[in-house]
C-alpha positions in Angstrom: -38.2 -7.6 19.5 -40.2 -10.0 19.5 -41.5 -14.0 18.6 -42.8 -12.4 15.4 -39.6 -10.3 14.9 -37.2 -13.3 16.0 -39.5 -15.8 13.4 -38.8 -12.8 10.4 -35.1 -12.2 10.7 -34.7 -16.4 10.9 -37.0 -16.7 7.7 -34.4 -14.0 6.3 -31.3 -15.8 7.5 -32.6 -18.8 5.3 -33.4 -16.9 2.5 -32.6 -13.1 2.4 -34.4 -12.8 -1.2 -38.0 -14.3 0.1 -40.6 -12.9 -1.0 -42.8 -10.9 1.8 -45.7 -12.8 0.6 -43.8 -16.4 2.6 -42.4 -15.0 4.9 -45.8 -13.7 6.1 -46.9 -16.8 5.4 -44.2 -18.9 7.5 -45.0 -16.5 10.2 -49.0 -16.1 10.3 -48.9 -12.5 9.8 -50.5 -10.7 6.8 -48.2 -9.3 4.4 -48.4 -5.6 5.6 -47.4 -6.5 8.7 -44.2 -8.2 8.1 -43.5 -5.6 5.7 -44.1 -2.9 8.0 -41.9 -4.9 10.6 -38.7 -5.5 8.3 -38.5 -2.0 7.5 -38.7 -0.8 11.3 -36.1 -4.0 11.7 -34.0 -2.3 9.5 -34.3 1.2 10.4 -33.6 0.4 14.1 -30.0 -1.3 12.5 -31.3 -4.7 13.9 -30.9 -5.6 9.9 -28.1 -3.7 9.0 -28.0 -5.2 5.7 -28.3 -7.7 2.8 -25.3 -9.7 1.2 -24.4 -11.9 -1.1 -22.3 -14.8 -0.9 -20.8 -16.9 -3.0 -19.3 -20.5 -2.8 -15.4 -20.8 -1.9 -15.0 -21.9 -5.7 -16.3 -18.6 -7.3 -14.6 -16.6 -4.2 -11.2 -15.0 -6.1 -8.3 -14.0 -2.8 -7.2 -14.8 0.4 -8.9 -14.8 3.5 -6.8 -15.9 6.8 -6.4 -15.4 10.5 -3.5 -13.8 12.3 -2.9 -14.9 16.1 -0.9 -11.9 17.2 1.0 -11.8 20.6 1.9 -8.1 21.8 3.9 -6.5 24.9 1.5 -3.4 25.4 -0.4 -2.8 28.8 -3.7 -3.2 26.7 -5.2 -4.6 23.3 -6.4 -1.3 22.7 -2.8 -0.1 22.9 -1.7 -2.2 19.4 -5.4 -1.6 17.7 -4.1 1.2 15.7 -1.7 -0.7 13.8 -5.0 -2.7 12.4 -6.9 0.0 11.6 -4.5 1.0 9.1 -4.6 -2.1 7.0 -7.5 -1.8 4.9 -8.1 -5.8 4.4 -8.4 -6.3 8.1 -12.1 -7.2 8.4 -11.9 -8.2 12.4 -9.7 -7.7 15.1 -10.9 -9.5 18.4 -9.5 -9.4 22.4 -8.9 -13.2 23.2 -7.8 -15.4 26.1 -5.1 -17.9 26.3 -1.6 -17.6 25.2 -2.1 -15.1 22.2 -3.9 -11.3 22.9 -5.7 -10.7 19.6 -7.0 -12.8 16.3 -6.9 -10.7 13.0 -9.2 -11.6 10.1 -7.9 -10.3 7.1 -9.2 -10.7 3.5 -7.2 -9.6 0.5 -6.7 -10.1 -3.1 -3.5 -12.3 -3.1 -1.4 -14.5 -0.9 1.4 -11.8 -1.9 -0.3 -9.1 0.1 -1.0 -11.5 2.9 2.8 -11.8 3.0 3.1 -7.6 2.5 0.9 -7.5 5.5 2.8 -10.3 7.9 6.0 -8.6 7.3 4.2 -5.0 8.5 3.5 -6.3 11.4 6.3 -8.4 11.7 8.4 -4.5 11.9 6.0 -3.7 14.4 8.3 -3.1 18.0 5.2 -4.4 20.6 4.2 -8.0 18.1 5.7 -10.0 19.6 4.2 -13.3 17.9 2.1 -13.8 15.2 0.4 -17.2 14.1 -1.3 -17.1 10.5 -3.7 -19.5 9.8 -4.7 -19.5 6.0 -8.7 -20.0 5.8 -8.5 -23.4 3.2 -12.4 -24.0 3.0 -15.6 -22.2 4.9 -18.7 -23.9 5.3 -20.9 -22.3 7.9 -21.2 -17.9 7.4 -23.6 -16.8 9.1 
């Protein structure tokens, strides 16, 4: 990747729907090539994708994070437990006093309880924190 590559995918970060016509523009290249260069971007999975989102008052659900505490050897010992909740978007190794932090989106603070009290029966959780996601300003 490079200058050229790095100046398209921040154009794109700005503004996913630009046309190709300013982004070549913003960039000093001619159309063709910067059309030529998103579509190798995104056939090398460098762009994996497009997506829409929309602001926290048209967003319908729950979105929070669980802090989870476990007794296994490993983090990957407890990972299957996550994989088998479908609203789990994230599950991430990290220091300090808790092992792993769970994003999980669903449709209703109902389910978020549902899935707290699963893991709650699960043996090698030890702890869990939950942290309910209130606003989100910066999604990158």
């Amino acid at each position: 990747m490079d200058k050229f590559d790095q100046e398209i995918i921040a154009q794109l970060r700005i503004n996913a729907r630009a046309s190709i016509s300013s982004i070549a523009e913003s960039v000093n290249l001619s159309r063709s090539a910067v059309s030529e260069r998103i579509k190798k971007l995104e056939q090398t999975g460098i762009i994996r994708g497009y997506q829409v989102l929309l602001s926290e008052s048209q967003k319908e659900g729950v979105s929070v994070y669980f802090e989870i505490q476990h007794q296994c050897a490993r983090c990957s010992d407890i990972v299957h437990v996550f994989k088998t909740i479908p609203e789990v978007i994230t599950c991430s190794g990290i220091t300090g006093d808790m092992d792993l932090l769970v994003y999980v989106q669903a449709e209703s603070m109902r389910r978020i309880h549902e899935i707290r009290e699963y893991l709650d029966a699960q043996i090698d959780i030890i702890k869990i924190k939950t942290h309910v996601v209130m606003s989100e300003w910066i999604d990158n």
